[in-house]
C-alpha atoms as one frame of an Amber mdcrd trajectory, in Angstrom:
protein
  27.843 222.711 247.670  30.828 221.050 246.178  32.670 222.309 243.152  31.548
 219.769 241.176  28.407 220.163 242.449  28.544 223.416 241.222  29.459 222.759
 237.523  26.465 220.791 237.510  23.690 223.170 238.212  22.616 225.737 235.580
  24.998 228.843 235.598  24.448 231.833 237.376  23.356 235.364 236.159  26.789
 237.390 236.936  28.505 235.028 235.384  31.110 236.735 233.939  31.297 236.773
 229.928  34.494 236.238 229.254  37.678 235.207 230.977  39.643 237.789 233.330
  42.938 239.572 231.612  44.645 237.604 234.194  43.282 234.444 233.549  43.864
 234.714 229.564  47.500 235.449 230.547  48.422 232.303 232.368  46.550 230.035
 229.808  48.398 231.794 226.967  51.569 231.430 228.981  50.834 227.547 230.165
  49.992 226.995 226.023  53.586 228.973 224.737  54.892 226.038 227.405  53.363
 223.331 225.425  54.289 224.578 222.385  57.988 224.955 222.842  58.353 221.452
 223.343  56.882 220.822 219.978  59.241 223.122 218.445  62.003 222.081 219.592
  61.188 218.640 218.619  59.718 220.422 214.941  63.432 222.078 214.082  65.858
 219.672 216.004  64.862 216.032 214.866  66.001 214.491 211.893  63.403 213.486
 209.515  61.577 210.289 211.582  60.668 207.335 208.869  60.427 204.710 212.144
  56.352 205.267 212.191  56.448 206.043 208.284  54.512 208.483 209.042  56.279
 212.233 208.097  57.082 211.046 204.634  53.511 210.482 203.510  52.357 213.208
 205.040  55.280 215.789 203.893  54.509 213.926 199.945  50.867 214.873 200.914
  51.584 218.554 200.801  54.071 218.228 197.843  51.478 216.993 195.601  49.063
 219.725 196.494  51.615 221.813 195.397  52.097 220.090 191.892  48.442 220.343
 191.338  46.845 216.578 192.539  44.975 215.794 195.270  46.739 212.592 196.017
  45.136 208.865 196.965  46.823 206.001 198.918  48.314 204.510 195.989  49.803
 208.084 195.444  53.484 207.046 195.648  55.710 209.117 198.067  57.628 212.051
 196.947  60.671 210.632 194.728  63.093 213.211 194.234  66.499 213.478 195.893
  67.454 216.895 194.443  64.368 218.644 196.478  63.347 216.466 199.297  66.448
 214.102 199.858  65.537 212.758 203.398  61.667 211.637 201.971  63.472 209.948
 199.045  66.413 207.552 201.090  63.483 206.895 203.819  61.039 205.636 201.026
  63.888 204.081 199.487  64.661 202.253 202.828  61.212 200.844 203.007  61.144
 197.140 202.064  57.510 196.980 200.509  56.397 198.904 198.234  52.258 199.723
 199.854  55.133 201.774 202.361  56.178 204.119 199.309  52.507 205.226 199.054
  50.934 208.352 200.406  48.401 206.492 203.090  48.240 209.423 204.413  45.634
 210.740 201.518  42.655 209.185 203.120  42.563 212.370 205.450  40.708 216.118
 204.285  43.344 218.365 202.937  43.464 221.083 204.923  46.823 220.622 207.596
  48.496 219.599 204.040  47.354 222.726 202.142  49.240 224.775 205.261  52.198
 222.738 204.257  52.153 223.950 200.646  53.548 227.445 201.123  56.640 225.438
 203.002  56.923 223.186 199.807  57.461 226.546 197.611  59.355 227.977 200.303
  61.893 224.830 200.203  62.139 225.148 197.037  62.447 229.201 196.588  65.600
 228.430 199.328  66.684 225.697 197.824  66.701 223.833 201.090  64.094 221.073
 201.598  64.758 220.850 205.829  62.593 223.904 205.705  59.421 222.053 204.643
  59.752 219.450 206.928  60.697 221.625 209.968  57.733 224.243 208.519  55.106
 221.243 208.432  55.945 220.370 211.862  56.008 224.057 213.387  52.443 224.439
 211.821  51.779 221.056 214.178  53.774 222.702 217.322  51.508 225.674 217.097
  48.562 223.866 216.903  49.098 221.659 220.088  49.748 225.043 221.828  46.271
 226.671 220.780  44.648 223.515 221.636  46.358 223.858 225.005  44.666 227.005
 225.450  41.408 226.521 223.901  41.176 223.654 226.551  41.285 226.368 228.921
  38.823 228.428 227.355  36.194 225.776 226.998  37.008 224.950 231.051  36.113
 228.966 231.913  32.824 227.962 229.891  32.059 225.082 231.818  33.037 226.862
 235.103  32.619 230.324 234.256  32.828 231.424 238.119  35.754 229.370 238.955
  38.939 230.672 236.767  40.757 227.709 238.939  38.855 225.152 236.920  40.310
 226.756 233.326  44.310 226.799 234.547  43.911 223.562 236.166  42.584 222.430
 232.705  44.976 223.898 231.100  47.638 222.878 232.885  46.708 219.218 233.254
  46.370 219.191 228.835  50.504 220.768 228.649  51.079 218.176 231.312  51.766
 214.899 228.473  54.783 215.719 227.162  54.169 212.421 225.072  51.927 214.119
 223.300  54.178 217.370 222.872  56.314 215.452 221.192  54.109 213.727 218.827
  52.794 217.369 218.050  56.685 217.925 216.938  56.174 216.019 214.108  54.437
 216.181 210.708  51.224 215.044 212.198  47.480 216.250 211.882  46.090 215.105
 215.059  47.242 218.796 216.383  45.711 220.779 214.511  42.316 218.223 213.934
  42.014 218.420 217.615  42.447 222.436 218.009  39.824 223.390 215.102  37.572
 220.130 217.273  38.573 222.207 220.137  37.437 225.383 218.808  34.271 224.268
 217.509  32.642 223.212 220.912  33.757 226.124 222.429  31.971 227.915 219.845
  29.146 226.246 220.733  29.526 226.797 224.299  29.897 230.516 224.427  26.422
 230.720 221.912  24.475 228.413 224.425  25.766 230.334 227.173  25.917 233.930
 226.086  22.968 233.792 223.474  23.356 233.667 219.296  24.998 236.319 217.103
  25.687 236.669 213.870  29.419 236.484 214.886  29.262 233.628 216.660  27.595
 231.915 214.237  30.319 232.827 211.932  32.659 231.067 214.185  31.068 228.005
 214.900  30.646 227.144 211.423  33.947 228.336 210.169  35.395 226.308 213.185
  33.086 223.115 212.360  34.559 223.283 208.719  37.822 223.428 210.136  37.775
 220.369 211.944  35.506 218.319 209.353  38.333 219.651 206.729  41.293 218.461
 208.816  40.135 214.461 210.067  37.092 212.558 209.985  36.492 212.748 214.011
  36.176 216.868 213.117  32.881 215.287 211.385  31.646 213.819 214.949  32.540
 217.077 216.699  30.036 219.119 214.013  27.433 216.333 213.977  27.296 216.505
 217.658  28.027 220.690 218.472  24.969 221.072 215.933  22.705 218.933 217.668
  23.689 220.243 220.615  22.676 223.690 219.762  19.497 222.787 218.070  18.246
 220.099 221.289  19.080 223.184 223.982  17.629 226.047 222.327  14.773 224.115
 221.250  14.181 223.139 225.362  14.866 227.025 225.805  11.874 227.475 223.659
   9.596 225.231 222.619   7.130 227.344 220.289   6.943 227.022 217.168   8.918
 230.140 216.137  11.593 228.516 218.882  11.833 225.087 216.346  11.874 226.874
 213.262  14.507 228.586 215.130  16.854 226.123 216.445  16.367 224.038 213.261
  17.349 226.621 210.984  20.770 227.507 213.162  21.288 223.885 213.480  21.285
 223.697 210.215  23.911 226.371 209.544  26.157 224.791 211.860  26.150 221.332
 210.347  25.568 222.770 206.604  28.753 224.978 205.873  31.057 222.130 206.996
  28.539 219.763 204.745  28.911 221.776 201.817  32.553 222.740 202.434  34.621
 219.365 202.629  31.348 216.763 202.290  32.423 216.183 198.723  36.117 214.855
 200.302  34.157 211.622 201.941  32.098 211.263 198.913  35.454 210.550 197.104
  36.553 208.275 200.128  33.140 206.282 199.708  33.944 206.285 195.816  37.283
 205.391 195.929  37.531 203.510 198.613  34.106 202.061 199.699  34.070 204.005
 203.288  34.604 207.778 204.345  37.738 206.693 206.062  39.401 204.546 203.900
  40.058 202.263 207.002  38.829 198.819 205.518  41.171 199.233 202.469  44.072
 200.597 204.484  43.766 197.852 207.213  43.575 195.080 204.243  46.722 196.817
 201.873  48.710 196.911 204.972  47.917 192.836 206.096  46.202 193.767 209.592
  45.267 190.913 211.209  42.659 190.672 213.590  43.657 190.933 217.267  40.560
 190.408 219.194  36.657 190.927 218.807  35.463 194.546 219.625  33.517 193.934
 222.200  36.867 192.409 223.857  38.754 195.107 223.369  36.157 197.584 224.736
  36.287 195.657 227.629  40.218 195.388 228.870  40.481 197.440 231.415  44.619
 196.843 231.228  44.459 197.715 227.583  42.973 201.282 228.295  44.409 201.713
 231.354  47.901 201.486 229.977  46.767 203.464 226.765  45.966 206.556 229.209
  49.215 206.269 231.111  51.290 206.141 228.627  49.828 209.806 228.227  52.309
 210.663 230.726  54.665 207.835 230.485  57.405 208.024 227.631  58.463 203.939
 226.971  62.031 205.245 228.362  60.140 205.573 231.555  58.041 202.433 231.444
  58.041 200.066 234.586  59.782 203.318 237.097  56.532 203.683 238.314  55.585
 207.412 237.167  52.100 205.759 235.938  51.043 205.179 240.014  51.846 209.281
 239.984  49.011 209.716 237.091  47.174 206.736 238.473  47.021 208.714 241.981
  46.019 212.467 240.349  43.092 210.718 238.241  41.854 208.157 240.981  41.383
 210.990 243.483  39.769 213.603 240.634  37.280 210.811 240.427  36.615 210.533
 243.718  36.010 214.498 244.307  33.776 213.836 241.160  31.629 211.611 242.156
  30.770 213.505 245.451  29.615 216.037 243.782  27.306 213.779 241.958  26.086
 212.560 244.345  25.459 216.124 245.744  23.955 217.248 243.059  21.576 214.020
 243.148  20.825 214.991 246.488  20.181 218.791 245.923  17.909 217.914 242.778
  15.964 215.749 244.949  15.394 218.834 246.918  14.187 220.559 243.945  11.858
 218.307 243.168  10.220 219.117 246.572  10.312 222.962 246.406  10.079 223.503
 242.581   6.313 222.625 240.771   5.998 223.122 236.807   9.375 224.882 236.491
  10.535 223.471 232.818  14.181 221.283 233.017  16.167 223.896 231.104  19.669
 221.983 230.423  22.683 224.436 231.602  25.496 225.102 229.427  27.859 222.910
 231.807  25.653 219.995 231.348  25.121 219.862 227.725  29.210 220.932 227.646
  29.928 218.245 229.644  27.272 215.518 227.615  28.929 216.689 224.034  32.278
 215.983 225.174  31.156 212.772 227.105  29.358 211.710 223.332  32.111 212.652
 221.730  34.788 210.417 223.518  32.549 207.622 223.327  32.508 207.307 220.305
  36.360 208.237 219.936  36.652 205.094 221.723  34.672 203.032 220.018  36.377
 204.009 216.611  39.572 202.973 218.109  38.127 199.717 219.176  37.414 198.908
 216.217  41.178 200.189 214.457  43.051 198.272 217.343  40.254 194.740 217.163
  40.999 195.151 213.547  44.871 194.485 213.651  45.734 198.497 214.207  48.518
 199.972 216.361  47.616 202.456 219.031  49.706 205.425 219.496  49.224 207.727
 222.157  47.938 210.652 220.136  45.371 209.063 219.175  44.100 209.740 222.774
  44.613 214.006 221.838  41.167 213.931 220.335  39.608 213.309 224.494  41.837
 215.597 226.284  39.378 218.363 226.490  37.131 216.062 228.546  39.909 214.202
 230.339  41.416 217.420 231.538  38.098 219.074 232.500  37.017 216.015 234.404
  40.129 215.643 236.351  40.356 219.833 236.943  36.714 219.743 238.488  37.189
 216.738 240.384  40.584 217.971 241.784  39.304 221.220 242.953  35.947 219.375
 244.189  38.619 217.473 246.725  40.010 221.409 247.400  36.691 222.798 248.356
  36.534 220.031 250.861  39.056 221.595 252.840  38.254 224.118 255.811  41.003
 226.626 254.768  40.316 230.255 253.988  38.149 232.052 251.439  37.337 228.971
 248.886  37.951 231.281 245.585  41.589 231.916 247.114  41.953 228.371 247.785
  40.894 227.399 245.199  43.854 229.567 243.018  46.366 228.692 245.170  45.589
 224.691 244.428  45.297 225.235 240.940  48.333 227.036 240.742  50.451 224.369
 243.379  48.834 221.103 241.378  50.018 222.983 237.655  53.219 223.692 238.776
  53.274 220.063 239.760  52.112 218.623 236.211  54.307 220.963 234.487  57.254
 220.007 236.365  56.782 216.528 235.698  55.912 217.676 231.500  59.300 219.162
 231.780  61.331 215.922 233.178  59.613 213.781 230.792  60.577 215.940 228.277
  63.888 216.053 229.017  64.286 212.202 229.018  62.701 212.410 225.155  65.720
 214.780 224.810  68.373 213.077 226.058  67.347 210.397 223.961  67.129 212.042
 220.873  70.795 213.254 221.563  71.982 209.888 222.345  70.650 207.970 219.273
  72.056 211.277 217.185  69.146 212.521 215.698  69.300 216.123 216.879  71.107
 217.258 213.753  68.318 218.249 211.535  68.616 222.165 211.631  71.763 222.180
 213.294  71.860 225.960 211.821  69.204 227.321 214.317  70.216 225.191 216.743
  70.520 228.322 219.381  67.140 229.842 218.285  65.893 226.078 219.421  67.364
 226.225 222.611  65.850 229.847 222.980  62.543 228.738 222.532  62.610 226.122
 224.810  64.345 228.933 227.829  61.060 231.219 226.951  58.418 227.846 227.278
  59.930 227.125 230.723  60.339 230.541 231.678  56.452 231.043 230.641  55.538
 227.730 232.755  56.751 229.590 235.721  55.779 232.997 235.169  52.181 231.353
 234.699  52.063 229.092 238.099  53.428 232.116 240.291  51.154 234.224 238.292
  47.951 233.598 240.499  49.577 233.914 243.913  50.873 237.271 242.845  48.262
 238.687 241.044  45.355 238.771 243.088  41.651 239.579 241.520  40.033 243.014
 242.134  38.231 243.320 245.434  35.053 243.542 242.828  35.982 240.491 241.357
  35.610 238.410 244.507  32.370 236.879 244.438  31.132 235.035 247.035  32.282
 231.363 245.508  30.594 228.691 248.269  28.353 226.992 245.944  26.046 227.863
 243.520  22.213 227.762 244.442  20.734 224.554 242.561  17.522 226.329 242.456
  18.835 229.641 240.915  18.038 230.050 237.261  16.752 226.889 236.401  13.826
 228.399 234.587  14.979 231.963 233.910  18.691 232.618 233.882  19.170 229.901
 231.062  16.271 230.885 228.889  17.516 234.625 229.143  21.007 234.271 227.771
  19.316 233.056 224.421  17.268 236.527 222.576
């Protein structure tokens, strides 16, 4: 059976619980990667006012510190003695619905991190540190989501560690959006506490409830609702998630009780934590979101219907390149590179499918009355799959409404889109009638990263060069070295973590037989153990 054959079918008893030493090590080191780029970007780059974006945001945090929770007529911060380079880019807007803090239709929470940076500014009397503080918290929070894509990968996969680098690797791989993460954004850290939560999830479906995890799934759930509205999605959906599987697991009446009392703790904490923040929206505003009065006070005009935009293939298609693809590379044909990687992940994909379709069949045959327990890779795989959806159809609806895409708006699916491709890369690998498939499968993964990360780093570099020519590198021109030092240690780390798995072979006891997982194996018992 295929790898992605494999991921399909419910998981196997010796399983192991948690990731190897030597797998956490190369998805810490393959995250530091991802997050050096970010802060270089987050302490070299002059204050950017050409999305005015940074200064809402940056005002956002300022007037948590003064004591109001701003709106979007909230004008930006307007003081040149503390924040000089928010005042002159204001003051260089030519309407005045630019000089407002937009920005305040979004939860507080990435703006309350930014507070201790406004008192720290102001304690130094130097106000580069809150912007370049602001945008470090963003640089670290693209590099934990980098890693908790790997985490929720060994989940998935939990007997193939090749899956979780791949995964990991393939999410460090955009350097697009490591440089958006280098900014005063919230998509970083939205996407990380997102992250967090269905891994939470995951590991409880998989490895049975606790108290603990509990803990973390609804801390993690109130993270993300707290942070951006899709964070709401990611809780709606991780609850049901839990409540629909362990409900199948048991179907009693103590079993519903059950799953709709932990279901409710999941969704409930984030309800009761940050619900009254989309009451105000709806009060204020008329919508959670704030999007109809935001689209109408900026003039959006309608570019097409919905439906159309859902359906132009060019328009997505060139929306997921430009992943990869910085605009100073547009038209040298790097997107037939990504094209290439993702056409043949799909195709490894959708033998396994149609493996799986074939082995079930099978099942059918030799299995009578055995109850359809959902494994944790399926319902992993759906929540993500739901999720994305409707990602997508939110941004259908901002872009048919008259809204720009940017590429980060695409963060919120990388846990899926790097999953998908991982699986259907190594499904292509296991093809292959070379050696022991475990070691092949390693020595793929750790060929295919060094790959992506090679091209994250030359796409980076052209951002760089850029930024150099146009003179913007000047904004902490006092740390300058300590920039450059962080950037050695990322690429240093990128290596160290692609030569790490050819080197550092797993313990004779650690090689399990890795040919394929038995369809039949645990489809009534294994699954409904793991839950007590």
């Amino acid at each position: 059976m295929s790898h992605a054959t494999a991921v399909l079918a419910s998981e196997p008893t010796d399983a192991p619980a948690r990731p190897s030493a030597r797998l956490v090590a190369v998805l810490a080191l393959l995250a530091a990667f991802a997050a050096s780029m970010s802060l270089y970007l987050a302490t070299t780059q002059a204050l950017s006012y050409h999305a005015r974006d940074e200064g809402p945001n940056a005002s956002y945090a300022i007037s948590l510190h003064n004591g109001e929770l701003p709106t979007i007529d909230t004008p930006v911060a307007q003081d040149r003695d503390r924040f000089p380079q928010i005042t002159r880019g204001a003051n260089r807007e030519e309407f005045d619905r630019h000089r407002m803090i937009w920005t305040a239709n979004h939860p507080p929470l990435y703006y309350l991190l930014g507070v201790p940076w406004v008192a720290l500014a102001d304690a130094l009397d130097n106000p580069q540190v809150l912007i370049a503080g602001m945008r470090v918290t963003s640089a670290l929070a693209y590099g934990a989501l980098v890693f908790l894509v790997g985490l929720i990968a060994f989940e998935v996969t939990p007997r193939r560690p090749a899956a979780a680098m791949l995964a990991t690797a393939i999410t460090a791989s955009p350097a697009v959006l490591a440089v958006s993460a280098g900014f005063i954004m919230n998509d970083s850290l939205a996407v990380a506490a997102s992250s967090l939560t269905v891994l939470a999830t995951l590991r409880i479906l998989r490895l049975g409830v606790t108290r603990n995890r509990m803990i973390v799934m609804a801390v993690a759930g109130t993270l993300a609702a707290a942070t951006k509205a899709p964070g709401v999605i990611t809780v709606i959906m991780c609850g049901a998630a839990l409540g629909v599987t362990l409900l199948l697991r048991d179907r009693t009446r103590k079993g519903f009780l059950r799953a709709t009392w932990l279901t409710a703790i999941a969704t409930g904490v984030p309800g009761l934590a940050i619900g009254w923040f989309y009451v105000r929206n709806i009060v204020l505003y008329g919508d959670a979101t704030a999007s109809s009065a935001l689209l109408s006070r900026y003039q959006r005009v309608q570019v097409d219907t919905w439906f159309e935009v859902m359906t132009a293939p060019r328009f997505w298609h060139g929306w997921y390149d430009h992943l990869w693809v910085p605009y100073q590379l547009r038209g040298t044909g790097l997107h037939w590179v990504i094209d290439t990687i993702t056409l043949v992940a799909l195709l490894g994909l959708a033998l396994g499918v149609v493996a799986r379709l074939r082995d079930h069949g099978r099942e059918q045959g030799l299995v009578v009355g055995a109850p359809r327990v959902p494994s944790v890779a399926t319902v992993g795989l759906l929540v993500l799959i739901a999720h994305a959806f409707v990602i997508i159809v939110n941004l259908a609806q901002f872009r048919s409404g008259g809204g720009n895409p940017h590429e980060r708006y695409l963060m919120t699916i990388m846990p899926l889109v790097a999953i998908v491709l991982s699986v259907g890369l190594l499904a292509i690998v296991d093809g292959l009638p070379w050696g022991e498939i475990r070691r092949r499968e390693e020595i793929a993964a750790a060929l295919i990263s060094a790959f992506l990360v090679g091209m994250a780093a030359a796409t980076f570099a052209v951002s760089v060069r850029t930024q150099i020519h146009l003179g913007t590198d000047r904004m902490l021109p006092e740390i300058r070295p300590l920039a450059y030092l962080v950037l050695g240690v990322g690429g240093f780390c990128a290596l160290v973590a692609v030569v790490l798995p050819l080197a550092w072979r797993p313990r004779a006891d650690d090689q399990r037989d890795s040919r394929g997982l038995d369809p039949l194996h645990g489809l009534a018992g294994s699954d409904l153990a793991e839950v007590r």
